[in-house]
ZABARO-932642 format. One line per 2 residues: number of its first residue (from 0); for each residue x, y, z of C-alpha. Coordinates in Angstrom, 1 decimal. Last residue first. Layout:
% residues N
NUM) X,Y,Z; ...
END
This chain:
% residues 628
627) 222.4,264.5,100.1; 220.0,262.0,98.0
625) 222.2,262.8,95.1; 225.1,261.8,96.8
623) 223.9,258.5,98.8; 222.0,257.4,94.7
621) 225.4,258.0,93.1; 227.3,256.0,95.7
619) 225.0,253.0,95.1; 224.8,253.0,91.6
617) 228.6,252.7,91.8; 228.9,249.9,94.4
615) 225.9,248.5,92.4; 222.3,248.3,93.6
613) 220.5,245.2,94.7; 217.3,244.0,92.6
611) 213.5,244.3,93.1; 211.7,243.8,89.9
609) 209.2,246.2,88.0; 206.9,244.5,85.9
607) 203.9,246.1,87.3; 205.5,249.4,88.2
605) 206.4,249.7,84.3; 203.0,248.9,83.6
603) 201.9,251.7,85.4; 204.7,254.2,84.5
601) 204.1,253.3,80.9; 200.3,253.3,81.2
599) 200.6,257.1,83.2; 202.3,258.7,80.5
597) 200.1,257.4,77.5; 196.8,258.5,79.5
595) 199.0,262.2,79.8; 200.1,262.0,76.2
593) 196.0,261.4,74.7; 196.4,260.4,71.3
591) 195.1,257.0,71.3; 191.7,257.9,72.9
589) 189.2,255.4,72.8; 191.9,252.5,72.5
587) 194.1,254.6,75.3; 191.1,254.0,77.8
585) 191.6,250.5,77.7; 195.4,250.1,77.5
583) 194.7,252.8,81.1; 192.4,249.7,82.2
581) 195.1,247.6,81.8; 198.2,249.3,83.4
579) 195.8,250.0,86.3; 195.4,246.0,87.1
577) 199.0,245.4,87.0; 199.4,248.7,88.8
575) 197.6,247.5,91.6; 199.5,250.1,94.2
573) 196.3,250.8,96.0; 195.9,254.5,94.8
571) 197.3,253.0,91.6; 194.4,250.9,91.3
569) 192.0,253.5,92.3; 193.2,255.8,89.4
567) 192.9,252.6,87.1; 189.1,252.8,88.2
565) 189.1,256.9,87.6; 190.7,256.7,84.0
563) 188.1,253.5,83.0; 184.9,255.6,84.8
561) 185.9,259.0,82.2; 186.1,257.0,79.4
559) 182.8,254.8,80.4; 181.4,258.5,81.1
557) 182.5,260.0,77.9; 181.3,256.7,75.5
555) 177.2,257.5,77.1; 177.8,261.1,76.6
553) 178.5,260.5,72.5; 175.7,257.9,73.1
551) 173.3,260.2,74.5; 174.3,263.5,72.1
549) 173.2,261.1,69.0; 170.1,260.0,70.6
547) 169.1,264.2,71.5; 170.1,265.4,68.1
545) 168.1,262.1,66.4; 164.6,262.6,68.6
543) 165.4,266.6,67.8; 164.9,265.6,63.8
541) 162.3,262.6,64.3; 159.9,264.6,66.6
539) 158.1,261.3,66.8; 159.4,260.7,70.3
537) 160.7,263.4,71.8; 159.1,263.6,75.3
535) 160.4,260.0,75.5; 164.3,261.9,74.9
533) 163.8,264.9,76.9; 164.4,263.0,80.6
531) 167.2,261.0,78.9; 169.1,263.7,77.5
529) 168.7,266.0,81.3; 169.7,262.7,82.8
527) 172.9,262.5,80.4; 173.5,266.2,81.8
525) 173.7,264.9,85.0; 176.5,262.4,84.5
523) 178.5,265.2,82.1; 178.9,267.5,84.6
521) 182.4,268.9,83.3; 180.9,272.7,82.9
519) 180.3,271.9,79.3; 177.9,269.3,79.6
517) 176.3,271.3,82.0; 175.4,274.2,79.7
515) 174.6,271.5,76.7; 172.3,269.2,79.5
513) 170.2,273.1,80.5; 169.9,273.7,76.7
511) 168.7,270.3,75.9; 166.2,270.0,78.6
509) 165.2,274.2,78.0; 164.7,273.5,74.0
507) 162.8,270.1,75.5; 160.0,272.2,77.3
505) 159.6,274.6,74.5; 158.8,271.7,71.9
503) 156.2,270.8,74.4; 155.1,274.0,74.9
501) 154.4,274.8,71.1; 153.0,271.2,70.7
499) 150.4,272.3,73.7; 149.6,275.5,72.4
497) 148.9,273.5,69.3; 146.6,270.8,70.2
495) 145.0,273.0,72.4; 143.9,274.9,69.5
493) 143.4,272.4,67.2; 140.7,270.9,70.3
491) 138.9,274.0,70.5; 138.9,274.6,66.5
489) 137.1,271.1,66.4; 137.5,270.0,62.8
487) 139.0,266.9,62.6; 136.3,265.7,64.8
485) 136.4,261.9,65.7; 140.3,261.5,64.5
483) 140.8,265.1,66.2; 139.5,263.9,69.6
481) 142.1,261.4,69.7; 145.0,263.9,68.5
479) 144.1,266.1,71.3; 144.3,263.2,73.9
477) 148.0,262.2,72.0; 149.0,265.9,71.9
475) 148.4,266.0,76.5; 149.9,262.9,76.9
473) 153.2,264.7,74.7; 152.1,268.2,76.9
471) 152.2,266.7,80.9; 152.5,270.3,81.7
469) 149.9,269.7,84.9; 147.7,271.6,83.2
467) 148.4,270.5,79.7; 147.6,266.8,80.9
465) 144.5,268.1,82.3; 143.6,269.5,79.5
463) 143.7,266.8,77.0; 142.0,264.3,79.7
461) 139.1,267.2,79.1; 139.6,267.1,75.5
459) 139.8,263.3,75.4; 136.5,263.2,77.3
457) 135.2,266.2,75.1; 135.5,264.9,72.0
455) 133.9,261.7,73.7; 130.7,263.7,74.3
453) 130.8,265.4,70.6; 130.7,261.8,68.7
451) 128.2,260.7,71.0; 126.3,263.9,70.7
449) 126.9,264.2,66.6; 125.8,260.5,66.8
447) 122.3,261.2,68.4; 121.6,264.6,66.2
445) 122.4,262.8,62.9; 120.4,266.1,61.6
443) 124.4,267.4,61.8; 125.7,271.5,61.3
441) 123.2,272.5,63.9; 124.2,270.0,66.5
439) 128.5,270.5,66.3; 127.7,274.2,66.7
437) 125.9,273.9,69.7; 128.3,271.4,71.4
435) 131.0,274.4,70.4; 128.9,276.5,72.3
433) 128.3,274.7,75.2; 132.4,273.7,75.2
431) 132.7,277.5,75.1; 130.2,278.2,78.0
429) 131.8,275.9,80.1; 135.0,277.2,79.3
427) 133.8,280.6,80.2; 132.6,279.3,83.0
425) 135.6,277.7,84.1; 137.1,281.3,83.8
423) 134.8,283.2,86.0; 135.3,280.7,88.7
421) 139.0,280.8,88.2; 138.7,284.8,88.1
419) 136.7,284.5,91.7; 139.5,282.3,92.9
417) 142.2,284.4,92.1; 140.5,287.6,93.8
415) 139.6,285.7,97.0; 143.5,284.9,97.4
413) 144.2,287.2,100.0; 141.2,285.4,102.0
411) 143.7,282.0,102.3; 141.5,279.1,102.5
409) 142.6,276.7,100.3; 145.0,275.9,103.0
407) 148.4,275.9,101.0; 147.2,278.4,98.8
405) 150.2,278.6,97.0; 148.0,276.5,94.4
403) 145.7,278.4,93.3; 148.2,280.8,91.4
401) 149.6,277.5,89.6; 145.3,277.0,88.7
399) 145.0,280.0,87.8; 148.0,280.4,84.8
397) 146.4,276.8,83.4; 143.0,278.1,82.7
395) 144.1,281.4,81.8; 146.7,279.6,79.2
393) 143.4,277.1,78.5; 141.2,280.4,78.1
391) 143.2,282.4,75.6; 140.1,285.0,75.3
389) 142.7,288.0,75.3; 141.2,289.2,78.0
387) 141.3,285.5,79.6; 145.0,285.3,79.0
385) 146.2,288.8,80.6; 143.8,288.3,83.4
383) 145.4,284.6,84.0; 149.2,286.7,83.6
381) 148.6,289.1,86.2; 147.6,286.5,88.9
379) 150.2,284.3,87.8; 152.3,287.7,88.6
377) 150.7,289.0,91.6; 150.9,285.0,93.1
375) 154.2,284.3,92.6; 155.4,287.7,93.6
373) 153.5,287.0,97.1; 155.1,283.8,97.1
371) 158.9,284.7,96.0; 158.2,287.6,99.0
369) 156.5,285.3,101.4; 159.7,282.3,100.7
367) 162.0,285.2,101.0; 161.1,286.1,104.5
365) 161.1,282.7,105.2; 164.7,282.2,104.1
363) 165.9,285.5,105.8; 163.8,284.4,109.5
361) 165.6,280.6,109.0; 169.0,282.4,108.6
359) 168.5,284.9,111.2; 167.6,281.7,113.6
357) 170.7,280.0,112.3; 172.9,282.8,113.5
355) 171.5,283.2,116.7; 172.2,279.6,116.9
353) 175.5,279.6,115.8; 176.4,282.9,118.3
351) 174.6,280.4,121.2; 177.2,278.0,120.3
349) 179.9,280.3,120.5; 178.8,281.5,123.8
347) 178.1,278.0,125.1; 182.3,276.8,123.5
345) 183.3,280.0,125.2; 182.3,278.7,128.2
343) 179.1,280.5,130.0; 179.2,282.9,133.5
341) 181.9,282.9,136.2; 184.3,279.6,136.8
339) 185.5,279.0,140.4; 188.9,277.6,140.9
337) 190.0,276.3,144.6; 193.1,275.2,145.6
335) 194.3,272.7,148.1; 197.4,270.9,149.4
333) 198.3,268.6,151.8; 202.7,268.0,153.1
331) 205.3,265.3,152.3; 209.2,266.9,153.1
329) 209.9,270.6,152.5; 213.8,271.0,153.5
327) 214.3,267.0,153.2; 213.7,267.7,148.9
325) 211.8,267.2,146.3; 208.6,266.7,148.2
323) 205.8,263.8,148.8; 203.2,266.5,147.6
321) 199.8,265.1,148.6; 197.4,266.9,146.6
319) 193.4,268.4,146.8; 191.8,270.0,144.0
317) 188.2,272.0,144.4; 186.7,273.0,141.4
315) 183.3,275.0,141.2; 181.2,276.0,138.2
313) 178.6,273.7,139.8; 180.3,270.9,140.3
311) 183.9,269.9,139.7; 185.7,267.4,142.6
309) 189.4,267.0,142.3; 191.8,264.0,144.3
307) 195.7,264.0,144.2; 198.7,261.9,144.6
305) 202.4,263.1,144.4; 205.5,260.6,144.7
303) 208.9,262.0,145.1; 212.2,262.6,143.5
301) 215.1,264.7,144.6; 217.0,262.3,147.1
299) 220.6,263.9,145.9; 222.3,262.3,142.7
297) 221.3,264.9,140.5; 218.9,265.4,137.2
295) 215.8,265.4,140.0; 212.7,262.8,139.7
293) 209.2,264.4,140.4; 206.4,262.0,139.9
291) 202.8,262.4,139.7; 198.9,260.6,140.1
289) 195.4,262.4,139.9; 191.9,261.1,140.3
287) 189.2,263.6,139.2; 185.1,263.3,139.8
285) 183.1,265.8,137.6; 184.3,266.1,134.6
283) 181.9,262.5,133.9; 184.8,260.6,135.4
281) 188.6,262.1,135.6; 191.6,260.0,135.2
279) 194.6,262.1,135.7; 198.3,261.3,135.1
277) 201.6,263.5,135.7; 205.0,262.8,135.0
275) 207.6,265.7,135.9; 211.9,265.8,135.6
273) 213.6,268.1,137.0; 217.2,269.5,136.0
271) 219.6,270.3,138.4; 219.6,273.6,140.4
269) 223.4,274.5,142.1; 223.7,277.8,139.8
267) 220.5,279.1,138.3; 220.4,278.6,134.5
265) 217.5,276.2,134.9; 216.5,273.5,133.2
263) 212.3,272.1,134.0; 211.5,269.3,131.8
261) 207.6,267.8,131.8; 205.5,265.1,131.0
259) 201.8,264.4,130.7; 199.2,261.7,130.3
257) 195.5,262.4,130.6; 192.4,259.8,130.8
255) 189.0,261.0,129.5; 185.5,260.7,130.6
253) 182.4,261.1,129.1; 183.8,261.8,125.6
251) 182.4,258.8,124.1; 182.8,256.7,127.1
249) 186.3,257.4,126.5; 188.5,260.0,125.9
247) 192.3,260.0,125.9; 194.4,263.2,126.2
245) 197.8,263.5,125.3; 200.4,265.8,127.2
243) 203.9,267.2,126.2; 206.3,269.6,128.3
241) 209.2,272.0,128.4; 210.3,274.4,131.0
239) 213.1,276.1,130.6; 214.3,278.5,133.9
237) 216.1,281.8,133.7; 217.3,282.9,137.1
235) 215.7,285.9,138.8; 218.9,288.7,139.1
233) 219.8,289.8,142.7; 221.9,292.6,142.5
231) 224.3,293.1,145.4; 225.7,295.8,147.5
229) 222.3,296.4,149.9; 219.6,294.1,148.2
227) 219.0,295.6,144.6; 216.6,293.3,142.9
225) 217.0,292.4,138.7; 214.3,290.7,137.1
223) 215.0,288.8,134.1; 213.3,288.8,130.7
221) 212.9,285.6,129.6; 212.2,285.0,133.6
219) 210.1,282.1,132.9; 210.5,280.2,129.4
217) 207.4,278.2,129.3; 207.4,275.2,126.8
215) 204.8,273.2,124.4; 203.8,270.2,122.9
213) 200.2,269.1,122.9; 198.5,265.7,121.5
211) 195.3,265.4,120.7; 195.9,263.4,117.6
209) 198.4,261.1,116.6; 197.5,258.0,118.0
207) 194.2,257.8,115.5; 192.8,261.0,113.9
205) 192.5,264.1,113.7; 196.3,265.3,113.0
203) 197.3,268.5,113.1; 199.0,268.0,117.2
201) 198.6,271.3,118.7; 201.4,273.2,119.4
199) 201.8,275.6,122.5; 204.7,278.5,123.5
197) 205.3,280.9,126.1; 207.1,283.9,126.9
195) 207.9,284.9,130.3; 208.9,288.4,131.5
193) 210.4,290.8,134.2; 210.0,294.2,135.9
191) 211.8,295.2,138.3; 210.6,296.8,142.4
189) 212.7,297.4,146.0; 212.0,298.5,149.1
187) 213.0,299.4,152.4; 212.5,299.1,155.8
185) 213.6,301.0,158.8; 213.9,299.7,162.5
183) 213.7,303.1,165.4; 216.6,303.5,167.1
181) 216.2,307.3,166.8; 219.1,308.8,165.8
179) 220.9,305.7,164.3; 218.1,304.6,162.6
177) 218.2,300.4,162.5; 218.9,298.8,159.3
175) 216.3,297.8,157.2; 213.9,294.6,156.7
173) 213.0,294.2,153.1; 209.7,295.0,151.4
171) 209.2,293.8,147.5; 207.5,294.4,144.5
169) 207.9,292.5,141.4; 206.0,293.6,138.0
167) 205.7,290.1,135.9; 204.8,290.3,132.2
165) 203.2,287.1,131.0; 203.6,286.0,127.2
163) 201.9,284.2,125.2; 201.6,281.9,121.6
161) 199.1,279.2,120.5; 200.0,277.2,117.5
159) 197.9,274.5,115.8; 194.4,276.2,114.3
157) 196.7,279.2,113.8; 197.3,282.6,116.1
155) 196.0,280.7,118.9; 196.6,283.9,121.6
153) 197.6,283.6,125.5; 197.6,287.0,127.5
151) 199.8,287.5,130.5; 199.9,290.2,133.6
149) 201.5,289.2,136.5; 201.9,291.1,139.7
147) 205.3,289.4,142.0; 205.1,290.3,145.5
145) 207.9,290.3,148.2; 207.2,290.5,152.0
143) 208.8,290.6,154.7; 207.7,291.9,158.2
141) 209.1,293.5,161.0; 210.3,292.7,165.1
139) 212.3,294.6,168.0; 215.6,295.6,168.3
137) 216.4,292.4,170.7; 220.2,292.8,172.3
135) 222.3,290.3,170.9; 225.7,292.7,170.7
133) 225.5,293.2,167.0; 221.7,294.4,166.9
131) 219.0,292.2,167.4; 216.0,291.4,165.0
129) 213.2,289.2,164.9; 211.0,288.4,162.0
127) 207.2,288.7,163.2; 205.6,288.0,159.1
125) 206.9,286.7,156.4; 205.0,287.1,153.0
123) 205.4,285.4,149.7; 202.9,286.9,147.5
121) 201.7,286.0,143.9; 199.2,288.5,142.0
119) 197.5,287.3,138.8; 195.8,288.8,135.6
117) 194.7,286.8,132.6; 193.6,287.8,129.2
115) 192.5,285.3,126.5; 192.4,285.7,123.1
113) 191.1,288.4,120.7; 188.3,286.2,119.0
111) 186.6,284.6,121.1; 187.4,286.1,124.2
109) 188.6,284.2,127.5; 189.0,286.5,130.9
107) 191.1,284.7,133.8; 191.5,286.4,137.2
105) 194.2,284.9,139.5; 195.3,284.3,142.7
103) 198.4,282.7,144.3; 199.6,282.7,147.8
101) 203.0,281.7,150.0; 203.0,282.7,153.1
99) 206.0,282.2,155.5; 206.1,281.1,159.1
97) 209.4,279.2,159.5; 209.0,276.8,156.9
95) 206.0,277.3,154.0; 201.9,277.4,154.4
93) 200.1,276.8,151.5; 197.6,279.1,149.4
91) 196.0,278.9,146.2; 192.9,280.6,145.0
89) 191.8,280.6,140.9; 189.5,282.7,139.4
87) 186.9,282.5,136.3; 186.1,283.6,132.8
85) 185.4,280.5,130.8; 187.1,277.6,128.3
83) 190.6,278.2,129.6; 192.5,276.8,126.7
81) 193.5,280.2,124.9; 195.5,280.5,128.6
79) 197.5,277.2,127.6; 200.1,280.1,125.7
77) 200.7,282.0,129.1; 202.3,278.5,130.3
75) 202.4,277.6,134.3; 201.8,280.8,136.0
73) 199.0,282.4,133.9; 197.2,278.7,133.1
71) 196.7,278.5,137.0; 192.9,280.2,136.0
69) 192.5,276.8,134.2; 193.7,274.4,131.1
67) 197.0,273.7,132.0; 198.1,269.9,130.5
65) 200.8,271.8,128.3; 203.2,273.1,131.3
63) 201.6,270.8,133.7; 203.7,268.0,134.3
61) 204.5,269.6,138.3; 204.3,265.9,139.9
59) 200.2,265.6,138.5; 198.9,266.2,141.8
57) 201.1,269.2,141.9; 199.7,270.4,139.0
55) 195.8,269.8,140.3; 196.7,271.2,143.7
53) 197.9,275.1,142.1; 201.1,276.6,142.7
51) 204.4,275.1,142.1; 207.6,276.6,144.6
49) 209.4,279.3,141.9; 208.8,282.6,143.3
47) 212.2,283.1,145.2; 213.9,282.4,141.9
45) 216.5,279.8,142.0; 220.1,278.9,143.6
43) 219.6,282.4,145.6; 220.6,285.7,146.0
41) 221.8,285.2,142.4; 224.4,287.2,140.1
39) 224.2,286.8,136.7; 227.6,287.0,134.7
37) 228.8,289.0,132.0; 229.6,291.9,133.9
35) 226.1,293.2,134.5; 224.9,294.8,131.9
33) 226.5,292.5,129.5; 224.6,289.7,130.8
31) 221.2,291.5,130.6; 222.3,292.7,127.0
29) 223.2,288.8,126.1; 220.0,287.7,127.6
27) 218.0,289.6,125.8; 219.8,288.5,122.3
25) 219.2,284.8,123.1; 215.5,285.5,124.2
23) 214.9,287.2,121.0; 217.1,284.6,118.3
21) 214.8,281.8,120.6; 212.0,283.4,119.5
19) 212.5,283.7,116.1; 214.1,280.2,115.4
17) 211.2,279.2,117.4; 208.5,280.6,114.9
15) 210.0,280.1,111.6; 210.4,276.1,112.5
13) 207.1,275.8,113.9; 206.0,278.1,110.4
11) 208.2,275.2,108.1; 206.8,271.9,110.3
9) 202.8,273.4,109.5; 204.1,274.2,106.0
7) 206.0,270.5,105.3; 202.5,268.9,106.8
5) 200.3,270.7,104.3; 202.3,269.7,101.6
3) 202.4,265.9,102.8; 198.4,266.6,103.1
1) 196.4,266.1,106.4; 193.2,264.6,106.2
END
């Protein structure tokens, strides 16, 4: 979601950005005008290089400024080249009036993370021209041919702005004058350098009517080109082109429908404005159906219709237009260019980066798992040795059987050693439990109660230490304390009795601890958990049983505090100050001295008994000035 913050940034940059690139082209034009008078001079009413390349754009009636998304990208808008998802080329050719050429190529390269590069070459070629000399006679025949080399790269220096620029190189062949020695025709030729600049925004927004949109323009010859042709300079008229497109998707992204429009202004003399709208339908990407209109800002016949079919398989795209024309000099006449794409999209190569990524990631986190394991097991390993040296046979007891375990199979042979000491160490508890069975019998001649007595000492023992095993301590006192009313005596049982008291008391320090650390960070829901989880394992501990009930209802009154500020929140969220102005009365009877609760009760129940009236002349006038 978009913030009102956010949104002023996005609109401050945009504004930033084309106050700075309008304040370049403004200035480069002033120097080209002063270098020539202060006034362009034109061989013709528009650049020579300005007839639409590419089927799919003149399917769409030339509305392609923001709608490019192919190898064509380099001609249209430099700053649509960061949407060409692969490397690939483009191919256009069309026959013109009177035998001339006209063809387009171009190489496309997408990075992802330098931006896109794109190379082109455009020719416009005339070939068998026929000349005669003053009198008529025939001189004989030549060629003409001017080409334009473009070079652009396209960059999205933020999630909403692409930028570009294509630098053009012309070079051109003209027909000369005769020799005057030898007759023979000459030729001559002629090279500038020129430059667009181009501009895309994407729409910020994610969501309903507002989203994939794109706005953007092309300002062609930015830079003009300037061709010497006997006693005059011929300088490539400046032409705006402005556009917006929105894609719809359907089928859940199956198939889309696209909308566009486009402005073309030139500065060339005698060229109106154009005007482009452009729709395509396409079905799976595969199948495209395309519809345009070309309207001229005169009154001349400078509109036409433009239809348009595309077919996408393979990593080949064939387009195919009717082009009605803007004009009687052209008239209706077929298109068709073809685009091939070479090797993966940058949206494959990034996925396949991801995945790469995530495989390191699951290789790291199993790595770690074997180390924390093997560490595991060395150390509970360690520790059992430690305990049954010492004789501490329930800590042994309990250290083995956590080491045991991590053997997920039961099998593991690495874990032969642990399994050996848990077999030495149940006998030892065997052989204790005999021994304290021994004992019990020689102190007694009631030799049949002793055993009864001694047999369910050992059921509660043995319940006793599975409890402490599986740190179950409080279940684990209550067993001991059992076996204690039939043998107050039983060192065995006082023992386990205490190690597990100790632990137990342990186990709660760490509850309360880990609740008073997050109790203090601001996580007061899951700290009451950490209170209520040590609170049964409390029970009879009458001094920590009091510490924890106390710290439970303090947190108890925190969170209904904390629930009536973030309901009333809601309220105001939904403009229910009525109901926020009560629940803030609430809150301020727990907390009577809190000035921001205070603040926000006026200003709610001051929205709720807020009434609608008209403003005075004078309150009126105040309110216009201030607001200007």
């Amino acid at each position: 979601m978009i913030t009102k913050h956010e949104n002023k940034s996005i609109m401050k940059k945009c504004s930033i950005f084309f106050i700075v690139v309008f304040g370049l082209l403004s200035t480069t034009g002033q120097m080209l005008r002063a270098q020539t008078g202060g006034a362009s001079q034109f061989g013709c009413t528009t650049d020579i290089f300005d007839f639409q390349v590419g089927a799919r754009a003149m399917a769409m009636g030339g509305a392609y400024v923001t709608a490019a998304d192919d190898p064509f990208s380099l001609y249209w808008n430099p700053a649509t080249l960061e949407n060409v998802p692969a490397m690939g080329v483009g191919f256009y050719h069309t026959n013109l009036p009177f035998g001339t050429q006209y063809d387009f190529v171009s190489f496309t390269y997408p990075t992802l993370s330098f931006g896109t590069f794109s190379a082109g070459l455009l020719r416009l070629a005339t070939g068998d021209i026929g000349l005669r000399d003053t009198d008529a006679s025939f001189l004989g025949v030549q060629d003409y041919a001017r080409n334009l080399y473009l070079v652009g790269y396209g960059k999205k220096i933020f999630s909403w702005m692409s930028v570009g620029a294509t630098m053009k190189i012309e070079y051109s062949i003209f027909p000369g004058n005769p020799d005057a020695l030898t007759g023979n025709l000459g030729s001559y030729t002629e090279s500038a350098i020129g430059a667009d600049v181009g501009l895309l925004l994407y729409s910020p927004w994610s969501s309903g009517l507002l989203r994939n949109w794109l706005l953007g323009f092309n300002y062609q010859n930015a830079i003009q080109r300037a061709i010497q042709l006997e006693d005059v300079k011929e300088y490539s008229p400046r032409n705006f082109r402005f556009g917006f497109s929105r894609k719809f998707f359907l089928s859940e992204g199956q198939n889309h429908i696209l909308f566009a429009f486009g402005l073309d202004n030139s500065d060339a003399k005698q060229v109106p404005n154009y005007i482009h709208f452009g729709g395509e339908f396409a079905f799976r990407n595969m199948i495209m159906i395309r519809l345009g209109w070309n309207k001229r800002g005169d009154s001349g016949n400078g509109y036409g219709m433009t239809y348009g079919l595309g077919v996408r398989h393979l990593g080949f795209q064939i387009d195919y237009s009717y082009w009605n024309g803007v004009d009687t000099f052209f008239g209706g006449s077929h298109r068709i260019s073809v685009a091939a794409t070479i090797g993966k999209t940058k949206e494959q190569k990034l996925a396949e980066i991801q995945a790469e990524r995530d495989r390191l990631v699951r290789e790291e986190a199993q790595r770690q798992f074997e180390e924390e394991r093997a560490n595991a097991y060395h150390t509970g390993l360690a520790r059992a040795k430690e305990y049954f040296q010492k004789g501490d046979l329930p800590r042994a007891n309990s250290a083995i059987y956590k080491v045991l375990l991590l053997d997920d199979t039961g099998e593991d042979p690495s874990f032969q050693e642990a399994r050996d000491l848990a077999a030495q160490i149940d006998a030892a508890l065997e052989e204790e439990r005999k021994k304290a069975l021994d004992d019990e019998i020689a102190r007694t001649r009631e030799e049949v109660e002793i055993r009864q007595r001694q047999r369910l000492v050992q059921e509660h023992y043995d319940k006793a230490m599975a409890f402490f095993e599986s740190e179950q301590y409080r279940e684990a006192i209550i067993e001991c304390d059992r076996a204690l009313e039939l043998d107050p005596k039983n060192s065995m049982v006082q023992k386990l009795r205490k190690m597990a008291d100790e632990d137990l008391r342990n186990k709660i320090g760490e509850m309360i601890s880990t609740a008073g650390r997050l109790d203090k960070s601001g996580r007061t829901f899951d700290a009451l958990q950490y209170y209520n989880r040590a609170l049964p394992l409390a029970r009879g501990l009458e001094e920590i049983e009091s510490f924890i009930t106390g710290r439970i209802r303090i947190l108890d009154g925190k969170l209904a505090y904390e629930n009536l500020i973030r309901r009333a929140v809601d309220y105001e969220n939904q403009n229910q100050w009525k109901e926020a102005a009560k629940l803030y009365e609430q809150a301020l009877k727990a907390n009577p001295n809190n000035k921001e609760i205070q603040k926000r009760y006026r200003e709610a129940h001051a929205r709720a008994n807020a009434k609608q009236m008209e403003m005075t002349p004078e309150v009126k006038a105040l309110y216009t000035k201030g607001y200007r």
